[in-house]
C-alpha positions in Angstrom: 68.0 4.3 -22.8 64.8 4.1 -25.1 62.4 1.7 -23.8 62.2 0.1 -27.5 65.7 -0.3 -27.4 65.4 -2.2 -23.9 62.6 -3.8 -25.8 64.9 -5.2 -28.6 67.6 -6.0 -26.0 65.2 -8.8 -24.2 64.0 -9.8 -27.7 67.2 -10.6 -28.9 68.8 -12.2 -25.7 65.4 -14.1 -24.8 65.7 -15.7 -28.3 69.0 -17.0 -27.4 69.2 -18.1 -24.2 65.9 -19.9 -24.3 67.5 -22.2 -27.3 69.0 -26.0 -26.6 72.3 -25.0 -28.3 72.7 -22.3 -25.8 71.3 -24.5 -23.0 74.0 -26.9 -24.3 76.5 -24.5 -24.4 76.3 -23.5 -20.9 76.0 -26.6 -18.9 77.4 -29.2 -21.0 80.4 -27.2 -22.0 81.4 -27.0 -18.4 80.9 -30.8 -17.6 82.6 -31.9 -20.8 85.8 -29.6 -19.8 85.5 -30.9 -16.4 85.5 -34.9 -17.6 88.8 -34.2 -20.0 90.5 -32.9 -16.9 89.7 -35.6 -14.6 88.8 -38.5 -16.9 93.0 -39.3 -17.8 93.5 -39.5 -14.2 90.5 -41.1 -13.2 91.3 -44.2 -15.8 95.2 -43.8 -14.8 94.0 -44.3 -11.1 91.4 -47.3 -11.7 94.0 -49.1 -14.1 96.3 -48.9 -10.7 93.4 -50.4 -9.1 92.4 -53.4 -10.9 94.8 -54.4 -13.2 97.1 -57.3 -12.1 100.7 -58.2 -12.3 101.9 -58.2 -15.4 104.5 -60.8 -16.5 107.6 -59.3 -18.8 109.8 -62.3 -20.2 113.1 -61.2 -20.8 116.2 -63.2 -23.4 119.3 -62.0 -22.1 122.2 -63.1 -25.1 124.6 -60.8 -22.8 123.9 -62.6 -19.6 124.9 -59.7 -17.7 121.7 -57.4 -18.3 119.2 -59.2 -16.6 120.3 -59.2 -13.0 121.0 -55.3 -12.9 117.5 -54.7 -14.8 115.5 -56.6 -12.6 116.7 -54.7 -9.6 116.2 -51.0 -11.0 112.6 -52.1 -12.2 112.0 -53.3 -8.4 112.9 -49.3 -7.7 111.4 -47.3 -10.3 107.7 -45.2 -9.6 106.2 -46.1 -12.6 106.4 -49.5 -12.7 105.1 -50.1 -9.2 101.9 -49.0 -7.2 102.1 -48.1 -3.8 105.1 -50.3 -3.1 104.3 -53.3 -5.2 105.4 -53.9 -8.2 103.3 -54.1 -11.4 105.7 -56.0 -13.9 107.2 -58.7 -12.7 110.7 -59.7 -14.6 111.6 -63.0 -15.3 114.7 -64.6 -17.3 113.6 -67.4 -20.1 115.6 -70.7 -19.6 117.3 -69.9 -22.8 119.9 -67.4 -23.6 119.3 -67.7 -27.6 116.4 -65.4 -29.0 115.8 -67.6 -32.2 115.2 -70.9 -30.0 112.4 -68.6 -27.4 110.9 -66.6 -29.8 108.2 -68.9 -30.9 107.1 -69.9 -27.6 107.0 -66.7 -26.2 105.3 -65.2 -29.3 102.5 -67.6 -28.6 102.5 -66.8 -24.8 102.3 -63.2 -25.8 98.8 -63.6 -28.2 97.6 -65.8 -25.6 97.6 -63.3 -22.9 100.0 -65.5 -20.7 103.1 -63.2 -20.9 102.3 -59.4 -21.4 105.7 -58.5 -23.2 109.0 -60.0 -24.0 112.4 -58.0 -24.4 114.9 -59.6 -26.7 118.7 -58.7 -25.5 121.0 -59.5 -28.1 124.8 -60.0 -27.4 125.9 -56.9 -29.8 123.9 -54.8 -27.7 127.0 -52.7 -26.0 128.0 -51.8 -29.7 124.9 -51.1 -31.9 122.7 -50.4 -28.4 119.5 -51.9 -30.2 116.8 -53.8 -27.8 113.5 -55.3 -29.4 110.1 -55.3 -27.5 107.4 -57.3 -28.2 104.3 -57.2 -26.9 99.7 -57.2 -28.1 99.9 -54.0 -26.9 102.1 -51.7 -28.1 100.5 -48.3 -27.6 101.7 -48.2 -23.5 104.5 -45.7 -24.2 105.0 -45.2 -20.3 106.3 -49.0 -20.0 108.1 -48.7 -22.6 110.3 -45.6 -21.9 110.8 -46.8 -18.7 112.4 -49.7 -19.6 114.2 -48.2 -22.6 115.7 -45.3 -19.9 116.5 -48.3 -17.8 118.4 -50.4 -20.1 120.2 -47.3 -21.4 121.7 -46.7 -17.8 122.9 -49.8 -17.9 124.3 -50.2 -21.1 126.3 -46.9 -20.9 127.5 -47.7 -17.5 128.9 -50.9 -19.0 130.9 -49.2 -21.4 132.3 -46.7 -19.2 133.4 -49.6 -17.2 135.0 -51.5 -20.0 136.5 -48.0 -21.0 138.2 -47.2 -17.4 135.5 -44.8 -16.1 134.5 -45.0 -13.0 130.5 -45.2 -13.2 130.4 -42.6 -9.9 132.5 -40.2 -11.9 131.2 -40.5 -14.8 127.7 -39.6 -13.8 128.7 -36.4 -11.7 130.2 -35.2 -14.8 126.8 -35.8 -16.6 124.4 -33.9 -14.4 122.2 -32.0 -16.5 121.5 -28.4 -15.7 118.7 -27.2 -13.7 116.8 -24.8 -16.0 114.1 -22.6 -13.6 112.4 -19.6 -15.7 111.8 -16.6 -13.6 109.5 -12.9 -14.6 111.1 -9.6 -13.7 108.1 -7.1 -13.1 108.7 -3.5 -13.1 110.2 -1.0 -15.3 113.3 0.1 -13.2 112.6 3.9 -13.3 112.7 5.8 -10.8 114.5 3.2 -8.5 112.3 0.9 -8.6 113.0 -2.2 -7.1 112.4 -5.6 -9.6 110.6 -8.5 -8.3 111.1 -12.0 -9.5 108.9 -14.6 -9.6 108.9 -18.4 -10.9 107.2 -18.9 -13.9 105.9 -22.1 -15.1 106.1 -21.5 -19.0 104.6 -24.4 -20.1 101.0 -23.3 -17.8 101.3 -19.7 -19.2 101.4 -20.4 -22.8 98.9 -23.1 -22.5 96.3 -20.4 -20.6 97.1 -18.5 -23.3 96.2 -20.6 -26.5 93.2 -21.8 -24.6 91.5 -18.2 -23.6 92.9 -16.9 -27.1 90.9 -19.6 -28.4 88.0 -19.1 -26.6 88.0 -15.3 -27.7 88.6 -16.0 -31.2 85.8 -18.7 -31.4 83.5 -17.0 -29.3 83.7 -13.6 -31.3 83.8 -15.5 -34.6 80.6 -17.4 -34.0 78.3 -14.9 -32.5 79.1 -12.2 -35.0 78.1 -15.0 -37.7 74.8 -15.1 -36.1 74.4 -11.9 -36.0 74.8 -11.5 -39.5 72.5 -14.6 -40.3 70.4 -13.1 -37.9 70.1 -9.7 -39.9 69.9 -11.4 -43.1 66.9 -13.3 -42.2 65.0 -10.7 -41.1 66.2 -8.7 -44.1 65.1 -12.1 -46.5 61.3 -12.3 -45.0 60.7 -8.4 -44.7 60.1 -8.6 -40.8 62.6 -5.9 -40.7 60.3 -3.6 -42.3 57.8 -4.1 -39.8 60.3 -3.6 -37.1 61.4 -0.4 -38.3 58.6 0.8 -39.1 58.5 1.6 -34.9 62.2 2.1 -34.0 64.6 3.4 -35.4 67.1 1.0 -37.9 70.2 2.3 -35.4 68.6 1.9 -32.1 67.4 -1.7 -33.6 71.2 -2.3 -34.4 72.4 -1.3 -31.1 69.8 -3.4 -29.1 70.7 -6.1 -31.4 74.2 -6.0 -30.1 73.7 -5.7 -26.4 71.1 -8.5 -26.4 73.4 -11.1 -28.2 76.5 -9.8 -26.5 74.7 -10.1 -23.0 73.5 -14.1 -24.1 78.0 -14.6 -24.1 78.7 -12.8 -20.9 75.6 -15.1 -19.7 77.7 -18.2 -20.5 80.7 -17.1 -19.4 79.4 -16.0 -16.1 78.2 -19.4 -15.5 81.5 -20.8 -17.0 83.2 -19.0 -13.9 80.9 -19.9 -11.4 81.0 -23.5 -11.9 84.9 -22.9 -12.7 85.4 -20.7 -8.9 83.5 -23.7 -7.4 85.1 -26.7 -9.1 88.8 -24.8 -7.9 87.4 -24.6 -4.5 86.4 -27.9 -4.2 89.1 -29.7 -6.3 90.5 -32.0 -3.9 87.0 -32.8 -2.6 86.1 -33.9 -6.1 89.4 -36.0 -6.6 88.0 -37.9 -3.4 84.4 -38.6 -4.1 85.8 -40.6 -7.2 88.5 -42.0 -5.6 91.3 -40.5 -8.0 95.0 -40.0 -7.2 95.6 -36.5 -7.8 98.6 -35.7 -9.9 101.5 -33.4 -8.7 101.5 -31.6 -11.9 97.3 -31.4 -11.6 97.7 -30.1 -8.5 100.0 -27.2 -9.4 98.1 -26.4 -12.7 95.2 -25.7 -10.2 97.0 -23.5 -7.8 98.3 -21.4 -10.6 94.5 -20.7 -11.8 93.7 -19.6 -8.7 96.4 -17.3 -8.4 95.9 -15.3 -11.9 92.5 -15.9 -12.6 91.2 -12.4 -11.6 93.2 -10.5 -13.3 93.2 -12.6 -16.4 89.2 -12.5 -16.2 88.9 -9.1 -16.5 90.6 -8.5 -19.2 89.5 -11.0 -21.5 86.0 -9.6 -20.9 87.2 -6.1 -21.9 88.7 -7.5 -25.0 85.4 -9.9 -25.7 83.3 -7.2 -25.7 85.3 -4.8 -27.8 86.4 -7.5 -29.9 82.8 -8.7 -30.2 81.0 -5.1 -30.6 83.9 -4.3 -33.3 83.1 -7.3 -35.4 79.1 -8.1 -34.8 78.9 -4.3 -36.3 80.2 -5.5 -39.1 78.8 -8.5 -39.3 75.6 -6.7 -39.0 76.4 -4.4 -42.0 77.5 -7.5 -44.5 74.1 -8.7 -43.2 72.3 -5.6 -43.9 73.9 -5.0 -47.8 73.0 -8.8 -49.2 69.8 -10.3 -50.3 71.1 -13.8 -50.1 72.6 -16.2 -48.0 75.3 -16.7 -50.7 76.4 -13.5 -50.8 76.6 -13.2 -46.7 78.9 -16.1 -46.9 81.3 -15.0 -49.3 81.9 -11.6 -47.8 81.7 -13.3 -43.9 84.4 -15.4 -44.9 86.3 -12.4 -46.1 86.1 -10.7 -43.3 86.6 -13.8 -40.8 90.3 -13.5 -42.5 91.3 -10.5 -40.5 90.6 -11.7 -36.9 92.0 -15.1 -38.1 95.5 -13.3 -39.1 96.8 -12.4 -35.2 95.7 -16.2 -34.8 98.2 -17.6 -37.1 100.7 -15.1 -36.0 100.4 -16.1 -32.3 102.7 -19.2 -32.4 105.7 -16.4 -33.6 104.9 -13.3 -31.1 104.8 -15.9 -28.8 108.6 -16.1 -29.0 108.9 -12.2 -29.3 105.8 -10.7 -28.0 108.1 -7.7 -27.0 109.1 -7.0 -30.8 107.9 -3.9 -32.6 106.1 -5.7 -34.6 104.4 -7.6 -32.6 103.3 -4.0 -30.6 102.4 -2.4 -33.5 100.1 -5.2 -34.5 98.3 -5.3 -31.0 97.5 -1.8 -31.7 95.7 -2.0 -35.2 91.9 -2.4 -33.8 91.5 -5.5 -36.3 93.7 -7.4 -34.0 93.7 -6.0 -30.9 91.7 -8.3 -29.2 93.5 -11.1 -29.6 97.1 -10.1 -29.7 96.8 -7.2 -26.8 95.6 -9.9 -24.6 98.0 -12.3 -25.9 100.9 -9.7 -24.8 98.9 -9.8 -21.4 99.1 -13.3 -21.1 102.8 -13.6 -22.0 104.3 -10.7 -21.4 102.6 -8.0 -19.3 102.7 -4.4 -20.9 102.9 -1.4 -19.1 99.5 -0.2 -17.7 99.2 3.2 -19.7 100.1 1.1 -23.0 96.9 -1.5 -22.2 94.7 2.0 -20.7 95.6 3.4 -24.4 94.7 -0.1 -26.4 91.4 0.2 -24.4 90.7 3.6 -25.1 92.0 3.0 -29.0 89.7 0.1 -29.2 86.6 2.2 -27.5 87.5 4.7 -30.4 87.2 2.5 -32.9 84.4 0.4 -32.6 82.0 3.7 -32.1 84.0 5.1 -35.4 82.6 1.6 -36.9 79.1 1.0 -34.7 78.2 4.7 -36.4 79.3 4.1 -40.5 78.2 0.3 -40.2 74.8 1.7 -38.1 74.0 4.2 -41.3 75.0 1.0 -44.1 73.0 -1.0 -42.2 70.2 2.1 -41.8 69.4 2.4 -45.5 71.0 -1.7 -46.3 68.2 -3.2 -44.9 65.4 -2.2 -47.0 67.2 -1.9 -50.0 67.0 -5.5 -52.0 67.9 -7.1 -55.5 71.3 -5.7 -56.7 74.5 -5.9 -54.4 75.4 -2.0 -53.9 79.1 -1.0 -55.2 81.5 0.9 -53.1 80.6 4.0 -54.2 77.0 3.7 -52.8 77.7 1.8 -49.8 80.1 5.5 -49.4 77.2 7.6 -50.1 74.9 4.9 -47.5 77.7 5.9 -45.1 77.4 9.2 -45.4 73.8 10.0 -44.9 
């Protein structure tokens, strides 16, 4: 490689990395992701801690509710904390809701009560329950106790109906529901492998890397079209060219902003391989209750993470090669910021297309369709690793994407490289078609 070309590499990734943005982008990124994880448990945890018993008032009209809901509160996880309960239940003195209301309104706004239920005596037939309470927004409370009450109100009118309560809830057993993955084609007597799949993890590694790629390709081959332009708008380009060649300047270009990514997402892994590895460690220096679900979420990263890795850098960098040359080209054929804008935002459409799409081939990512679209080089980066993440295609179909892809962005890196050759120095009118052809051509 041309040592002008190396030259223009460190230029261009110096200038980036040596910004607060990227600075920001690198360490703070991390530590923000980091504090949404933990922060929900961390507050769940210290709300355990401190907060005290809570006193829930309840008007029974029925007189026959109370009893049995006190005693399945006394046994139900959320409503307690290691062992001791949080709410404590207590009858009012009257049976009538329009003689407590008042009083308990007013015990409510002064803090004195946290939350009264109001039973009335139709509550078998029209199965409505009112909860009041200053704070409304603690859903978990509430659909305990609505869950609560609904057992016992159904098992009353099974009783009164000649049901017996035993019977009637073997009969209601809901169905276990586990998702397994078959892996393997079957040919050649080949022997399929199962494997548990949680479906809600998968899909949501999915939207978030898909993300990730989208924004990451999106913004960087903006810059690099802002970057172009601005150097086209105060003639610096001229001056650069006038000692390297406009193509070798392009191609530098490329690798030095593409190397500022990887640079952040090598230190997003890092920090990520380290937080995995010391997770638990981490739960204990702040003193938080790790989560069941948490704790799974975590072992399933670990598990896939490799393989996931590597191919979302394979389809970043072809994704973000494809596009930046492009970029670079709209850049190169402008003379204003205006203009850059209005043609960026057309071509921002087509990367934004598999985007919208994903939520369907999500449901069918083995549909025609949907694998004829992850072959069109437009969206191959995102809906090729989309089929990755949801439904692994067979190695020589990804080896082919690849190679297609490879194809493809030198097919574009060379016409965009000669547009953007002559585009650079050329200023005032916007070129048509036909001479952005003949620019190609050359």
């Amino acid at each position: 490689m041309p040592n002008k070309i190396l030259t223009v590499i460190k230029r261009e990734y110096m200038t980036r990395v040596r910004t607060k943005g990227f600075v920001a982008s690198v360490f703070l990124m991390p530590m923000l992701i980091c504090t949404v994880i933990l922060l929900p448990s961390f507050m769940a945890t210290m709300e355990k801690k401190t907060a005290s018993v809570r006193r829930l008032v309840v008007i029974d009209e029925t007189g026959d509710i109370f009893p049995k809901l006190k005693a399945s509160v006394a046994q139900h996880p959320t409503l307690q904390q290691k062992g001791e309960l949080r709410y404590q239940l207590t009858r009012h003195t009257s049976d009538s809701i329009d003689e407590a209301k008042s009083e308990l309104r007013q015990q409510v706004a002064t803090g004195e009560v946290y939350a009264y239920l109001a039973i009335p005596k139709n509550v078998f037939q029209d199965g409505k329950v009112r909860y009041y309470a200053k704070t409304i927004s603690n859903v978990d409370v509430q659909s305990s106790l609505r869950r609560l009450l609904s057992e016992i109100v159904r098992n009353k009118r099974f009783a009164e109906s000649g049901y017996s309560q035993l019977e009637v809830k073997r009969l209601m057993r809901s169905v276990t529901f586990d998702t397994f993955a078959i892996t393997g084609d079957g040919e050649n007597g080949e022997v399929q492998v199962e494997r548990k799949v949680e479906t809600s993890f998968q899909r949501g590694r999915a939207f978030l890397l898909i993300f990730v790629l989208y924004l990451f390709i999106i913004i960087y081959a903006n810059s690099v079209m802002q970057n172009v332009l601005e150097e086209k708008i105060t003639r610096i380009v001229e001056v650069i060219v006038s000692s390297i060649k406009p193509y070798h300047f392009l191609f530098g270009k490329l690798i030095g902003v593409c190397a500022a990514c990887l640079t952040i997402f090598a230190v997003w892994v890092i920090f990520g391989a380290v937080l995995l590895n010391n997770f638990n460690l981490l739960l204990d220096a702040f003193g938080i209750d790790a989560q069941q679900s948490l704790l799974i979420v975590i072992a399933l990263i670990k598990a896939s993470s490799t393989n996931v890795l590597i191919y979302f850098l394979i389809y970043f960098i072809c994704g973000f090669v494809f596009y930046s040359t492009l970029y670079a080209a709209v850049g190169a054929i402008c003379s204003s910021n205006e203009d850059a804008q209005q043609f960026g935002a057309l071509l921002a459409i087509l990367p934004s297309v598999p985007v919208v799409l994903m939520v369907q081939l999500f449901k069918m990512p083995e549909a025609p369709f949907a694998i004829v679209l992850s072959h069109i080089p437009f969206f191959s980066p995102i809906l090729m690793f989309m089929r990755i993440n949801v439904l692994m295609p067979p190695l020589w179909e990804i080896l082919l994407n690849i190679l297609l892809m490879c194809a493809t962005v030198l097919l574009v890196t060379l016409i965009s490289g000669k547009i953007y050759r002559v585009g650079i120095l050329m200023y005032g009118k916007r070129p048509t078609l036909g001479q952005l052809w003949q620019w190609a051509r050359y």
